[in-house]
C-alpha positions in Angstrom: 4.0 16.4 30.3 7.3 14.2 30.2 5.3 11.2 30.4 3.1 12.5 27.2 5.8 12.9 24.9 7.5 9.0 25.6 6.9 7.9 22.7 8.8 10.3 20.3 12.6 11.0 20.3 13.8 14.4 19.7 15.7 13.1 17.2 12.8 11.6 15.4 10.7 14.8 15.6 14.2 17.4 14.7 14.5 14.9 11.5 10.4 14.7 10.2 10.6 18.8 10.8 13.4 18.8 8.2 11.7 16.9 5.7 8.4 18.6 6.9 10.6 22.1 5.6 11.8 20.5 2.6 8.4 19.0 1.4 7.7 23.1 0.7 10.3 24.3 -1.0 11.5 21.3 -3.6 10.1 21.9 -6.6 7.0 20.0 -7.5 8.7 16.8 -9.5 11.0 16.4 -6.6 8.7 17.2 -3.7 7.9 13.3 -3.1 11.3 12.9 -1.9 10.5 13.8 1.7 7.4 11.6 1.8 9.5 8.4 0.1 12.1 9.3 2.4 9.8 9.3 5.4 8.2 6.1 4.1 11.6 4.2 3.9 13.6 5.4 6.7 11.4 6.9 9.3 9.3 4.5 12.4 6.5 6.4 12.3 4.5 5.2 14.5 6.1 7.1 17.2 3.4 10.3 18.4 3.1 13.8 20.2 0.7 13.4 22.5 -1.5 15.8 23.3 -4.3 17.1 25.1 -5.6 13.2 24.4 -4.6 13.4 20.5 -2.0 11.5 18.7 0.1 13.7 16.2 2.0 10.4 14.7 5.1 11.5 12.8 3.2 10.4 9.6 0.7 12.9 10.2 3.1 15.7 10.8 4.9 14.9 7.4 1.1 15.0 5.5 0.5 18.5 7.1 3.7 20.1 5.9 2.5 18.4 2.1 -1.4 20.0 2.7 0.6 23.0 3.3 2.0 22.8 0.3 -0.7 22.2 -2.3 -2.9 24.9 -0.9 0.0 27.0 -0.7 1.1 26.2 -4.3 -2.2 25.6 -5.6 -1.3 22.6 -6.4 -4.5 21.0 -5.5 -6.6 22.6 -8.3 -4.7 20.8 -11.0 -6.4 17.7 -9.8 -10.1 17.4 -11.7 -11.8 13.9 -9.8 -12.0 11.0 -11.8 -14.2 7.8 -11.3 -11.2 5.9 -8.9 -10.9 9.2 -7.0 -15.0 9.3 -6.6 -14.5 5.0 -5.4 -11.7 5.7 -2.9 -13.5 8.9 -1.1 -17.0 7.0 -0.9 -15.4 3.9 0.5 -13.4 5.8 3.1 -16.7 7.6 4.4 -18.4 4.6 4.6 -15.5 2.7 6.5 -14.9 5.9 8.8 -18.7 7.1 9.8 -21.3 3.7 8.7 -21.0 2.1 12.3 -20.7 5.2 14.3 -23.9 6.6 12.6 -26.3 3.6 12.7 -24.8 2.5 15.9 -25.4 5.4 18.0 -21.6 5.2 19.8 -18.4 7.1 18.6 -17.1 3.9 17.3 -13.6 5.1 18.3 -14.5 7.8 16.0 -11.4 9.7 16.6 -9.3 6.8 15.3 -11.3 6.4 12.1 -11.4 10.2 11.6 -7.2 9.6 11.9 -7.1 6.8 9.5 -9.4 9.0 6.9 -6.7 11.7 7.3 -3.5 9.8 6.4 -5.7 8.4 3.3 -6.7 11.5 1.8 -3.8 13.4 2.9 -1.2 10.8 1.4 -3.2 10.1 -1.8 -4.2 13.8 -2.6 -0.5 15.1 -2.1 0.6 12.6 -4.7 -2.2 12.9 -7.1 -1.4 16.5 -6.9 2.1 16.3 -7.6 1.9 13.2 -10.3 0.4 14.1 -13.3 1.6 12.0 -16.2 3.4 9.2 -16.8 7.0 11.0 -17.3 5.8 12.1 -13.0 5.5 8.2 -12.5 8.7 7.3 -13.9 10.6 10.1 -12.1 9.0 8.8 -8.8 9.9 5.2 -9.6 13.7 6.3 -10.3 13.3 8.3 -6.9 12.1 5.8 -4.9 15.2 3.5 -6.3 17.8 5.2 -5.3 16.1 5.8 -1.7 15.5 2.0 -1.5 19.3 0.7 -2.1 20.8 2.1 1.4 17.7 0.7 2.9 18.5 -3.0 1.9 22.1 -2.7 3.0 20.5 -1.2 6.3 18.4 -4.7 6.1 21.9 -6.7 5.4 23.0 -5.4 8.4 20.6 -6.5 10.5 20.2 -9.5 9.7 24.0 -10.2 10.5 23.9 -8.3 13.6 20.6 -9.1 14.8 20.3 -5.4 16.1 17.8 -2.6 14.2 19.8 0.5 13.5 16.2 2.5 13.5 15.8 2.3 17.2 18.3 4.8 17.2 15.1 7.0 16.4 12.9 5.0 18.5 9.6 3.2 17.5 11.3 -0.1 16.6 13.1 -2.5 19.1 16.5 -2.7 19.2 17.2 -6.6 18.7 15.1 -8.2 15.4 13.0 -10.8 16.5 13.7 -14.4 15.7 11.4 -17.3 14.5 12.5 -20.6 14.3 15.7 -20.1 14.1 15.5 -16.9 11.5 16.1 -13.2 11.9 12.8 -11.2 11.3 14.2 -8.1 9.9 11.7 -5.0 10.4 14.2 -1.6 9.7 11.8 0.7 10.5 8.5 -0.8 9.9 6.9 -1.8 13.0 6.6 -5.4 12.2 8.5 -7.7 9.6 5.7 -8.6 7.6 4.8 -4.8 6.3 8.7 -4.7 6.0 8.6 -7.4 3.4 5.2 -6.6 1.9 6.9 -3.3 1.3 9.8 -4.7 -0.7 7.4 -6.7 -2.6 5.4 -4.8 -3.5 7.8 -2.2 -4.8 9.4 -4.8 -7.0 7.0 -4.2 -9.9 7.6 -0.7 -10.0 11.7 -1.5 -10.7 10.9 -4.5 -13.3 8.8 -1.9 -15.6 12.2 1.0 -14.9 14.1 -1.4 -16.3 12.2 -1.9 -19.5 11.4 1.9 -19.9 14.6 2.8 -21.1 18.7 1.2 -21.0 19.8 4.3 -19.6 17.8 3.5 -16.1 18.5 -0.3 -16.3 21.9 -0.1 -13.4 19.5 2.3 -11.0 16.9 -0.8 -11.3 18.5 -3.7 -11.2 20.2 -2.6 -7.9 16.5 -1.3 -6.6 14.8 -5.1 -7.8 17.9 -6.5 -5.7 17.3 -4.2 -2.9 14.0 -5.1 -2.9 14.7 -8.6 -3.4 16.6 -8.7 -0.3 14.5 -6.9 2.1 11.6 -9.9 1.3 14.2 -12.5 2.2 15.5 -10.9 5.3 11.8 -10.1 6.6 11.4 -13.5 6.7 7.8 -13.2 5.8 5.6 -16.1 4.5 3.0 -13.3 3.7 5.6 -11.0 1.9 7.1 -14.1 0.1 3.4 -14.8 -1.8 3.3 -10.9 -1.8 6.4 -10.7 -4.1 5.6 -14.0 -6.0 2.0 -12.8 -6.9 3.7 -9.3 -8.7 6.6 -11.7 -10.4 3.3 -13.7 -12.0 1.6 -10.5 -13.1 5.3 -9.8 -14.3 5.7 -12.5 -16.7 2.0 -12.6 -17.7 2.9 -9.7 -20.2 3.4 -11.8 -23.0 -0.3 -12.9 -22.4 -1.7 -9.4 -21.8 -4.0 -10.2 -24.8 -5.6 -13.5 -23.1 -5.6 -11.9 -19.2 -10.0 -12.3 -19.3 -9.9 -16.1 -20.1 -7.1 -16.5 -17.5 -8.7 -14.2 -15.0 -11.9 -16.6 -15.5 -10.2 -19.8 -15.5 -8.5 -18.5 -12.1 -12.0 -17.9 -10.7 -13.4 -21.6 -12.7 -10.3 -23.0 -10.6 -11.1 -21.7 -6.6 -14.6 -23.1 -7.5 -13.6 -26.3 -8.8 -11.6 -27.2 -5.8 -14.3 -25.1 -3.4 -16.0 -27.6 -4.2 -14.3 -30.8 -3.7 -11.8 -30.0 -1.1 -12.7 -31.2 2.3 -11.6 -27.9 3.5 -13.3 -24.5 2.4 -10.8 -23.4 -0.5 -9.6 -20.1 1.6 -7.6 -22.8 3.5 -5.1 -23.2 0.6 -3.4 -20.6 2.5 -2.9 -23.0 5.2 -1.0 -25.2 2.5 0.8 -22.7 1.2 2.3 -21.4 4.4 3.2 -25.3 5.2 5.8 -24.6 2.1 7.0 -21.0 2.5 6.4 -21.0 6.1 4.2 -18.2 8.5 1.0 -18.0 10.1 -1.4 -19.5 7.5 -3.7 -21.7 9.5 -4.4 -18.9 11.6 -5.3 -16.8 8.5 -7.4 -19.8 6.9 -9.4 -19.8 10.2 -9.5 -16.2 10.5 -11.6 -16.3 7.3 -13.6 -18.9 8.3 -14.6 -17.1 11.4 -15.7 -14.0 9.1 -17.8 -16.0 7.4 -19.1 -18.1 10.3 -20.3 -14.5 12.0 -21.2 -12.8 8.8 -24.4 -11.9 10.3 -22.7 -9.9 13.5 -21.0 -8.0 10.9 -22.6 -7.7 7.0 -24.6 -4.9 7.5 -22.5 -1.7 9.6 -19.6 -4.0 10.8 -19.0 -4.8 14.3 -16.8 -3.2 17.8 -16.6 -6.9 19.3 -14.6 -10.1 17.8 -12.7 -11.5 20.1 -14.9 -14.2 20.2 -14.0 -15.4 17.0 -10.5 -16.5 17.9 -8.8 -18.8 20.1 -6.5 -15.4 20.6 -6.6 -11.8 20.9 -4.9 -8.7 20.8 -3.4 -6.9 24.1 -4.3 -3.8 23.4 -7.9 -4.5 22.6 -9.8 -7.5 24.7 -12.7 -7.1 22.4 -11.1 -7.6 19.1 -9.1 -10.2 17.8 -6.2 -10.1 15.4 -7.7 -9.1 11.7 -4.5 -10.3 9.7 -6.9 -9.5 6.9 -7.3 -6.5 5.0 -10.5 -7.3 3.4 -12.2 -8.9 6.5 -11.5 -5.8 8.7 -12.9 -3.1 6.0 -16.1 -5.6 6.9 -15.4 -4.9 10.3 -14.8 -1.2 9.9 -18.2 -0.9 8.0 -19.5 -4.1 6.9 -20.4 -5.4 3.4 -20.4 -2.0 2.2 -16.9 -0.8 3.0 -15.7 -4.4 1.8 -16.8 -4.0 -1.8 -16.0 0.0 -2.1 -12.7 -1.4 -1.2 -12.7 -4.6 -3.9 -14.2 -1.9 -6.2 -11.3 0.5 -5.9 -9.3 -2.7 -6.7 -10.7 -3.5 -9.6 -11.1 -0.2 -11.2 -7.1 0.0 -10.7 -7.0 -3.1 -13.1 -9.3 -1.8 -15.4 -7.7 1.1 -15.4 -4.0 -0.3 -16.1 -5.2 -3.2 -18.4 -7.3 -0.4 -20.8 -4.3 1.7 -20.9 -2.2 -1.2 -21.7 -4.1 -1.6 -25.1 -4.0 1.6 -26.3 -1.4 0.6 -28.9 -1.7 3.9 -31.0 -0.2 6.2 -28.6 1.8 4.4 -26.4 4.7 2.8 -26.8 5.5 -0.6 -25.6 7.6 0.4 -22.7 5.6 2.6 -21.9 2.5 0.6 -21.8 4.9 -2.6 -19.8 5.5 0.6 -17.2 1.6 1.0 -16.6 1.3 -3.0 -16.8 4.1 -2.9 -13.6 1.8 -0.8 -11.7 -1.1 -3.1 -12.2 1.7 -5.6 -11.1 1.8 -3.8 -7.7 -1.7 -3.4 -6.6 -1.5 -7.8 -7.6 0.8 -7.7 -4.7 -1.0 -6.1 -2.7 -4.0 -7.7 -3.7 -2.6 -11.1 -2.7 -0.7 -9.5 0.8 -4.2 -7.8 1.7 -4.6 -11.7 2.8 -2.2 -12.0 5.2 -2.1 -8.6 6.7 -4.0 -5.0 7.7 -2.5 -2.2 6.3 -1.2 0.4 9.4 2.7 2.1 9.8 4.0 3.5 6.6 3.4 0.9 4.5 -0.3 2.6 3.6 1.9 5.7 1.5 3.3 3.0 -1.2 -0.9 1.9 -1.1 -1.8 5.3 -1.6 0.8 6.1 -3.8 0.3 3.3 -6.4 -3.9 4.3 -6.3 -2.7 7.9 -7.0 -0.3 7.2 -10.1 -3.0 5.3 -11.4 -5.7 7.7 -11.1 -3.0 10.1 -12.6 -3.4 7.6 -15.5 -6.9 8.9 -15.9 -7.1 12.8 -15.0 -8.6 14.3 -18.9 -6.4 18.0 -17.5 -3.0 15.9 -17.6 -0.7 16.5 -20.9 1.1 14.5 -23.8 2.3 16.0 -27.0 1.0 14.9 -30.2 1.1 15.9 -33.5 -2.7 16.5 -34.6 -4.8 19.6 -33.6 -7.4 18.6 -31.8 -7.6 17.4 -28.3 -8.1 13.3 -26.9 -10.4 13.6 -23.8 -10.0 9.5 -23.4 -10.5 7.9 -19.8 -7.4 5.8 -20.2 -4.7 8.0 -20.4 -4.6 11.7 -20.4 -3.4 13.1 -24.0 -2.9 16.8 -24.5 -2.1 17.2 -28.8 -0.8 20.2 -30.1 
């Protein structure tokens, strides 16, 4: 039994039962704290083990926040909307597509897992967030969680030691590349460490243009966030945070974002075209500047498409073959660094575009509600343009790494907010007497 329960600490499991117990009781507004908290400061990779199951601390905390909604009834505030309906279908067809038409379990267990944390995660939040005063209050919450975090990160990068293996999950000494400290905290890896703090960045930049009064709590969460990007030391993270600074500044041509979306697309098939290299290997240039694994992510892509008939139709169990390397834990598969290429593997073509759908119905979403100049102001419209910011750095980190650890609650968080954007049942006050049932953003007029 000892030897079942080596990879959690007491301490670990004492500290996620806390936040399990106060995930209950906070009221609903504040009842994200223990998930953000979780998120920031917990490894949670770490899991009971038993009878052949892995309870990961991140599934414990989800539980406690089922609990809750059901408890509260919570959940029926939610009605479904269109980016709901997208992220449900694309998850069945990544969990159950190869395991049905296969005729094996697929590892069904671990897929079942995966569909779990998604719907758990996202339905808690879209649950608890239900307008855009919810998505502010989150933001402002998740700042002041993520400012002790970055001096956690400063710290560790002087010291070279990772004060979250106290709680075990994470080594104790960062790793080093080339002469550079790899911070992690508690993420089990460096690279979801930085694609964390970059892709939070967005959600700080719109904070500070909502109102003056949040402007100190933001600027110190976009330096927090800031910092734990340089001190991951991340190549991936780096484009990651770049990408959502772009989306940033491309406010001030909101109005022109179809001509440039086209002229991006005109671009990668210009030089498609006459590069001597397929064009996905500008990431191997790119990481020649900023540093990181790029060639092997170029190649990794070139492989995909090379075998696209071992996988386009239900995905595939077996790709080791498709890199000079694999992974230790898994002779037949080899490293998917991509987030895109293994939703193919997970469940081939299909999965892949649910998944690019979901994408792009999150920019519809934010760009529509952007225009709606009549009843929204403009900060509140540049906060909504911030969160399209975020799923852009996501978007452009989905190319250098799969999503796993905690990093998948500030994925499932962003989706939710969004979709909040969209619920008909959420509320606004206005001044007429009849009621808005727009798709953009929820209106409630008195």
């Amino acid at each position: 039994m000892e030897q079942e329960l080596s990879t959690i600490t007491t301490g670990s499991l004492v500290f996620t039962l806390c936040l399990g117990f106060l995930l209950l009781g906070l009221p609903r507004r504040y009842a994200l704290i223990p998930l953000l908290i979780s998120g920031c400061y917990m490894p949670l990779g770490q899991a009971l083990i038993i009878g052949g199951l892995h309870f990961y601390l991140i599934r414990i905390i989800i539980l406690f926040g089922l609990i809750r909604i059901f408890i509260r009834k919570e959940i029926f505030s939610i009605k479904l909307t269109s980016l709901d309906k997208v992220l449900i279908a694309w998850l069945i067809v990544s969990t159950f597509l190869y395991a049905v038409f296969d005729g094996t379990n697929a590892n069904i267990t671990e897929r079942l897992g995966r569909m779990y944390n998604a719907l758990g995660i996202y339905f808690f939040v879209r649950a608890l967030v239900r307008d855009l005063d919810d998505i502010v209050h989150a933001v402002k919450t998740l700042g002041i969680i993520i400012i002790p975090l970055a001096v956690l990160f400063i710290v560790e990068h002087i010291t070279g030691k990772n004060f979250f293996s106290t709680f075990g999950g994470v080594p104790l000494f960062s790793e080093i590349r080339n002469g550079r400290i790899r911070c992690q905290g508690p993420f089990r890896n460096s690279i979801l460490a930085g694609t964390f703090g970059a892709t939070v960045m967005p959600f700080f930049v719109g904070l500070w243009c909502y109102s003056e009064q949040n402007r100190r709590l933001a600027g110190g969460a976009i330096l927090a966030a800031t910092v734990i990007v340089a001190y991951s030391s991340s190549g991936g993270a780096a484009m990651a945070f770049l990408a959502g600074l772009a989306g940033l500044t491309c406010w001030s041509f909101r109005s022109h974002m179809r001509i440039i979306q086209w002229g991006i697309v005109a671009l990668l098939l210009v030089l498609h075209a006459y590069m001597k290299a397929p064009v996905w290997f500008l990431i191997s240039r790119v990481s020649d500047v900023v540093g990181g694994g790029g060639w092997y992510r170029s190649a990794l892509i070139d492989a995909a498409v090379r075998h696209l008939d071992e996988w386009w139709l239900i995905g595939t169990r077996y790709t080791a073959h498709w890199m000079p390397t694999g992974i230790a834990i898994d002779p037949n598969a080899a490293d998917i660094v991509n987030q895109f290429i293994a939703e193919g593997v997970n469940g081939g073509l299909l999965s892949m575009f649910l998944f690019i759908w979901m994408i792009v119905k999150c920019f519809k979403i934010t760009g529509t509600a952007v225009r709606n100049e009549d009843w929204l102001t403009r900060p509140e419209r540049f906060v909504i343009w911030s969160l399209g910011c975020t799923v852009l750095g996501h978007l452009a980190s989905f190319f250098s790494v799969s999503y796993f650890d905690q990093i998948i609650i500030f994925w499932y968080l962003t989706i939710a907010m969004i979709s909040a954007l969209i619920q008909n049942n959420n509320t606004r006050e206005m001044t007429t007497e009849y009621t808005l049932t727009y798709e953009v953003f929820p209106l409630r007029v008195n």
